[in-house]
GULO-545077 format. One record per residue (C-alpha): x, y, z. Coordinates in Angstrom, 1 decimal. Layout:
residues N
<atom east="X" north="Y" up="Z"/>
...
***
This chain:
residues 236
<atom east="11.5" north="24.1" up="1.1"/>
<atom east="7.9" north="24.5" up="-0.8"/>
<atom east="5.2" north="24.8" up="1.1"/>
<atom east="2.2" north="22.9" up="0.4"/>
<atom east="-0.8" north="24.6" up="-0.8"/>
<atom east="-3.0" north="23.1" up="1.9"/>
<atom east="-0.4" north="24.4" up="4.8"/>
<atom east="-0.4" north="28.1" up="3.2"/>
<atom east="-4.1" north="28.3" up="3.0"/>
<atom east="-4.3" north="27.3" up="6.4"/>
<atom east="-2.0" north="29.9" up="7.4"/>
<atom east="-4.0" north="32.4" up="5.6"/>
<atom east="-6.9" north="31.3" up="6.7"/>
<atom east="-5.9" north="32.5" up="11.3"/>
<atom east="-3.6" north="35.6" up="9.6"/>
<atom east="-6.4" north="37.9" up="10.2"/>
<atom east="-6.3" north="36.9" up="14.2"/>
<atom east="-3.1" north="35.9" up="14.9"/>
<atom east="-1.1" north="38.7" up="13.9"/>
<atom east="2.5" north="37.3" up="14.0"/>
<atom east="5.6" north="38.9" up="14.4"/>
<atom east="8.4" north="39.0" up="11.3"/>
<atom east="10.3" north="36.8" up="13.1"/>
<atom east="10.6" north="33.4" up="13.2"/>
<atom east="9.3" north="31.5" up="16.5"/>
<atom east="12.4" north="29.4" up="16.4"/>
<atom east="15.4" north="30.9" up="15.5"/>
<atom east="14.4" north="34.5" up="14.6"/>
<atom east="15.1" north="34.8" up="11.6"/>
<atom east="12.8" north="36.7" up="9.3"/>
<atom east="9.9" north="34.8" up="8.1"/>
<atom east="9.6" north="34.4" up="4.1"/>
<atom east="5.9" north="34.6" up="4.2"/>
<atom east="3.9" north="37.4" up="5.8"/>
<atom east="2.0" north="36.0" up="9.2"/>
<atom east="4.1" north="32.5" up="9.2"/>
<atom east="5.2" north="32.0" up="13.0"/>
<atom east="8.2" north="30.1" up="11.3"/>
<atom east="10.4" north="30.3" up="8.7"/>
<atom east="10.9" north="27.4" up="5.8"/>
<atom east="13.8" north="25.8" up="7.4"/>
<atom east="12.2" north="25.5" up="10.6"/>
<atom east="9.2" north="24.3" up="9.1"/>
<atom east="10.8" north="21.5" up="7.6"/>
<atom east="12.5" north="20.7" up="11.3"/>
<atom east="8.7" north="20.4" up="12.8"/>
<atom east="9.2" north="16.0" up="13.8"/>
<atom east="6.0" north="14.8" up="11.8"/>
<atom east="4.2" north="11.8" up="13.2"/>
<atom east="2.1" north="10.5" up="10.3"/>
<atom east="0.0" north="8.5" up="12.5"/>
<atom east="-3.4" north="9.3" up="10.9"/>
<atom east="-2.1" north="7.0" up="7.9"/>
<atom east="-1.7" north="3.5" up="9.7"/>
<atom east="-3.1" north="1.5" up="12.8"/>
<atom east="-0.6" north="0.4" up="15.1"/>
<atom east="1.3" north="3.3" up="15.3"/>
<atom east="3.5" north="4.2" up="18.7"/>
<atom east="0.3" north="6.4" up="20.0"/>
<atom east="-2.1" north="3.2" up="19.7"/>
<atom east="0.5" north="0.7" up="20.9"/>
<atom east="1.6" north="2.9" up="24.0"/>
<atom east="-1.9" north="2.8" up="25.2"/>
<atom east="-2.0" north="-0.8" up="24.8"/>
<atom east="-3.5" north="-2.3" up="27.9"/>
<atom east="-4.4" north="0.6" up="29.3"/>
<atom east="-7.1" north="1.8" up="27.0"/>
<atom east="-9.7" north="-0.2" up="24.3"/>
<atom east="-8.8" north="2.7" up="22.1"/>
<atom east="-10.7" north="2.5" up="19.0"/>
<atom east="-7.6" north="4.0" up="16.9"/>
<atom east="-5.5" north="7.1" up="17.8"/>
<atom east="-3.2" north="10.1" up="16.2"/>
<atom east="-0.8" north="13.0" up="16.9"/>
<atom east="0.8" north="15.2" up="14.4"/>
<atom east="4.4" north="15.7" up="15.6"/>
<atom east="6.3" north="14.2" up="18.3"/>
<atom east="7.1" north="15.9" up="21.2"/>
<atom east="11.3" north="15.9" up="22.6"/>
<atom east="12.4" north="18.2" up="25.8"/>
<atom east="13.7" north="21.7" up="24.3"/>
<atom east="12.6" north="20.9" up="21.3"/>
<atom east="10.7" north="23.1" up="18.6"/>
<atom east="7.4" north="21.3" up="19.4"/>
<atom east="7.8" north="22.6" up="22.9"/>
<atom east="8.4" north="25.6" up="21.8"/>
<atom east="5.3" north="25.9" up="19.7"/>
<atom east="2.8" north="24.4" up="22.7"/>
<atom east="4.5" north="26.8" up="25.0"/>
<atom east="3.2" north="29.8" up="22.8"/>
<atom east="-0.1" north="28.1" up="22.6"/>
<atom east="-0.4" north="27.5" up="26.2"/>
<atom east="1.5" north="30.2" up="28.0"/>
<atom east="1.9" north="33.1" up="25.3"/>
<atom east="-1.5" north="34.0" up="24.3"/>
<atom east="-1.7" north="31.7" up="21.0"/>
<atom east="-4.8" north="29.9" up="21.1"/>
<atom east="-5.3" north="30.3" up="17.7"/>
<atom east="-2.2" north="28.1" up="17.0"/>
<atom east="-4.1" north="25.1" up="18.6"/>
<atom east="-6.9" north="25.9" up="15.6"/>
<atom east="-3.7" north="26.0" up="12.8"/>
<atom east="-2.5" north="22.7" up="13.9"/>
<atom east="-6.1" north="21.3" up="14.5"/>
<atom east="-6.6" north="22.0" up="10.7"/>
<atom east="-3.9" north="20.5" up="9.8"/>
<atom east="-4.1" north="17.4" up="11.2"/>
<atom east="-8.0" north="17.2" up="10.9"/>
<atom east="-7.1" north="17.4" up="6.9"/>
<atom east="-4.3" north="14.2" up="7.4"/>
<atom east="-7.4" north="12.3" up="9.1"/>
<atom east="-9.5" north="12.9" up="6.2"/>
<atom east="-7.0" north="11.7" up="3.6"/>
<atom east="-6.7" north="8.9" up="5.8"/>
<atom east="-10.3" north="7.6" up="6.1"/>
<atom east="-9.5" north="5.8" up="9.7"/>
<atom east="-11.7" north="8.4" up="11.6"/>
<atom east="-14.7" north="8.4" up="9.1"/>
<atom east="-16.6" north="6.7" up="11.8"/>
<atom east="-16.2" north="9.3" up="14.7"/>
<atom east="-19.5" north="10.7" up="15.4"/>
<atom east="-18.7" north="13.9" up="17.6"/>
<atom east="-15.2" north="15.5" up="19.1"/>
<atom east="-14.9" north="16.7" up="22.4"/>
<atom east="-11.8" north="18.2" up="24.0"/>
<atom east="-10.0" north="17.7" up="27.0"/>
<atom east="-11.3" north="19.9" up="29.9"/>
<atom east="-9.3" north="22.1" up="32.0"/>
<atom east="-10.7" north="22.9" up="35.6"/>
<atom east="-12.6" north="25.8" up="35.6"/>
<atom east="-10.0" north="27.8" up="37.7"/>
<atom east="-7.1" north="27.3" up="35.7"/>
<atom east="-9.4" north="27.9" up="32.8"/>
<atom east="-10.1" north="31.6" up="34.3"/>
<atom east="-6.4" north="31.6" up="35.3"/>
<atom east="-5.2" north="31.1" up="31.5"/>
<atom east="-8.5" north="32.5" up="29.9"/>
<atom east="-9.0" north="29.8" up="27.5"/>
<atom east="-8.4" north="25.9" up="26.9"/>
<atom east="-6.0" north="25.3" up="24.0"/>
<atom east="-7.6" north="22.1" up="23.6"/>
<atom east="-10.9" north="23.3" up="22.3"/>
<atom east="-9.3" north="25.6" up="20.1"/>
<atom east="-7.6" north="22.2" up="18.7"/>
<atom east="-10.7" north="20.4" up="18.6"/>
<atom east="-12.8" north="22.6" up="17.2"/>
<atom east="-10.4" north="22.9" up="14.5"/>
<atom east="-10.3" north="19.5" up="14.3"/>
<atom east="-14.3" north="18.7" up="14.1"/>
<atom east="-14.3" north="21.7" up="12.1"/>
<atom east="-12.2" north="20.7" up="8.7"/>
<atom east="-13.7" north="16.8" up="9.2"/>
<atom east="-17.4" north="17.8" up="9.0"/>
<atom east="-18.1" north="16.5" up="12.6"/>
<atom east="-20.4" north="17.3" up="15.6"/>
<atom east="-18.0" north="19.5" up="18.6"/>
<atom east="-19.3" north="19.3" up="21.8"/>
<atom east="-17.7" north="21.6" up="24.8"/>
<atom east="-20.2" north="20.5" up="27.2"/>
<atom east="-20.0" north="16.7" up="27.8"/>
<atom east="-16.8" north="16.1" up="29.5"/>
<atom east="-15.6" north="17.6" up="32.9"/>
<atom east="-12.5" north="18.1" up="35.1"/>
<atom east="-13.8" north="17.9" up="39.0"/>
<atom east="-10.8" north="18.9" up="40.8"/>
<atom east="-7.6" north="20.6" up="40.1"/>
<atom east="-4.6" north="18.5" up="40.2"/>
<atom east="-1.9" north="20.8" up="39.1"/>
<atom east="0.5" north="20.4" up="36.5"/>
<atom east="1.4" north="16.2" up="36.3"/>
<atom east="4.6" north="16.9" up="33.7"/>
<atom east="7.1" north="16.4" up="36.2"/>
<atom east="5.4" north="13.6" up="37.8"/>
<atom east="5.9" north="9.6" up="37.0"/>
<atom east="3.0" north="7.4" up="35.9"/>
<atom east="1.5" north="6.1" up="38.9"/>
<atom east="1.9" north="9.4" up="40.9"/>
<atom east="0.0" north="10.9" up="37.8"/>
<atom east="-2.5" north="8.2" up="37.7"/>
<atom east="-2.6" north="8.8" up="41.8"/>
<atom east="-3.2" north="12.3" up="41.3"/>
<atom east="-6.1" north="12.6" up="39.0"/>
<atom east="-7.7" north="9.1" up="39.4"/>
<atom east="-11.4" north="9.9" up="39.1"/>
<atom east="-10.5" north="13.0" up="38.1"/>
<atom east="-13.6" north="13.6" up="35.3"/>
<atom east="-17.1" north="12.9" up="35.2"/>
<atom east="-19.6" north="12.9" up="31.7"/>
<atom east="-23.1" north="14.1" up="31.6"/>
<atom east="-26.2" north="12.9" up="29.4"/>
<atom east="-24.5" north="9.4" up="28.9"/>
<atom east="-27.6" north="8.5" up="27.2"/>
<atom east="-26.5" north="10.5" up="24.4"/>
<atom east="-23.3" north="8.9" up="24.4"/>
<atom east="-24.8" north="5.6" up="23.6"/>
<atom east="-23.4" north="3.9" up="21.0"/>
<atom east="-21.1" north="7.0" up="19.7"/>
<atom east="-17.7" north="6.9" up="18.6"/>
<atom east="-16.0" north="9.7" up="20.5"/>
<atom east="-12.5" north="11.5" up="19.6"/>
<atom east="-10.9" north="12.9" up="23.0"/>
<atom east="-8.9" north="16.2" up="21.8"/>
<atom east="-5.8" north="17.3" up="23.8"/>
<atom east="-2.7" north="19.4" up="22.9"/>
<atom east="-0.2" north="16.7" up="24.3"/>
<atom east="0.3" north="13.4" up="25.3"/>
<atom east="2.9" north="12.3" up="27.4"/>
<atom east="2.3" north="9.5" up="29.7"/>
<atom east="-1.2" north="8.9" up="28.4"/>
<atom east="-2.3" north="9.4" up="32.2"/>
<atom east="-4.4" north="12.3" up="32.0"/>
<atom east="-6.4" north="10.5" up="28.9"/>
<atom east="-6.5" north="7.6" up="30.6"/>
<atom east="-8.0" north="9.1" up="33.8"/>
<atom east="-10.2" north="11.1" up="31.3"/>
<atom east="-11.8" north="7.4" up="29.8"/>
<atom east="-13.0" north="6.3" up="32.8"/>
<atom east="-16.6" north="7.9" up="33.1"/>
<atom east="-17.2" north="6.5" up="29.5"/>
<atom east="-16.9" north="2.7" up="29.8"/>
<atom east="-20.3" north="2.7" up="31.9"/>
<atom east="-21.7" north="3.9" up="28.2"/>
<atom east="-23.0" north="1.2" up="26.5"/>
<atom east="-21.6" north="0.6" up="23.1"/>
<atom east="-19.1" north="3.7" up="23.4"/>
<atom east="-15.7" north="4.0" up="21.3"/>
<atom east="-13.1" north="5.5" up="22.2"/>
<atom east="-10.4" north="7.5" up="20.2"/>
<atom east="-7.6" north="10.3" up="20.4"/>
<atom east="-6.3" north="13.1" up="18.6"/>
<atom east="-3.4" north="15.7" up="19.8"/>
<atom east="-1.2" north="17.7" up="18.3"/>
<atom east="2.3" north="16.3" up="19.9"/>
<atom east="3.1" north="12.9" up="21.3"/>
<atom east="6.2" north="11.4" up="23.8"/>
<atom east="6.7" north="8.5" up="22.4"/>
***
């Protein structure tokens, strides 16, 4: 498999910082490229999404009811013991932070091509509560979103959007014991900035769409607000 120009410059751009092993993340193998975290073959495995290049697509429509999402994307869908697990593990568990900001790149440049998101005026990320925050030492989701508002050219804002109470993990819980668990769950400040903005929620992954949803609620007192989502897996 070639890989494309774009996709190696990003690469190159985090091998300073990320300092990857020779081995393939996957199945071990040695990588072809120095400071890939995968080797072509797995590469080609990664389940793109292609959402940024269509309305309608299963993100928007699972949220459908739920959500007046202004339009929504993902890069690569998320299965149980799947490679895309295996990535977010290393973002979230392993010390990889920096992976979030590969894959924020990468999806921030599919958004560009795609002109759907030319509106958004400023990205925030989904908060973590500040003790599991402390307890991992970062939140992989402003890593993504940075990346994200970083390669679009838009405003990132770490300070807008908080998590009041810690829930715990909700990945083993149904819908409405996750909706249960973390209803009014976040709170915004300076709403008067908010006015009239087109916000993009960052998150690493969405699987129910509870945690988002529970995360829109403090906005729709905002007059004039929109709504959108980028993360770097989805359930669908």
């Amino acid at each position: 498999m070639l890989i494309n120009k774009y996709l190696r410059q990003l690469f190159f751009k985090e091998s300073f910082e990320l300092f990857f092993s020779e081995t393939c993340l996957n199945c071990h193998n040695r990588v072809e490229e120095p400071n890939f975290f995968l080797c072509y073959i797995c590469m080609s495995e990664i389940p793109l999404t292609h959402h940024s290049f269509y309305t309608d697509n299963l993100l928007e429509i699972s949220f459908k009811g739920r959500v007046n999402l202004f339009s929504g994307t993902s890069l690569m869908y998320f299965e149980k013991g799947g490679l895309v697990q295996k990535i977010l593990f290393e973002i979230k568990y392993n010390q990889k932070p920096l992976l979030a900001s590969f894959f924020g790149r990468w999806l921030g440049a599919q958004m560009l091509e795609s002109r759907r998101f030319e509106s958004v005026d400023l990205i925030l990320p989904l908060p973590l509560h500040p003790e599991k925050k402390r307890q991992r030492g970062y939140n992989q989701s402003a890593y993504f979103g940075r990346a994200l508002a970083e390669t679009m050219g838009k405003e990132f804002r770490n300070d807008l959007l908080f998590r009041n109470t810690n829930a715990g993990s909700q990945t083993k819980k149904g819908r409405t014991a996750r909706m249960y668990a973390i209803e009014n769950e976040y709170s915004i400040k300076d709403e008067h900035f908010l006015i009239n903005r087109h916000v993009l929620i960052a998150d690493d992954v969405i699987t129910s769409g509870a945690t988002l949803e529970s995360a829109c609620t403090p906005f729709w007192n905002v007059q004039g607000i929109r709504l959108s989502f980028a993360c770097i897996a989805f359930t669908p």
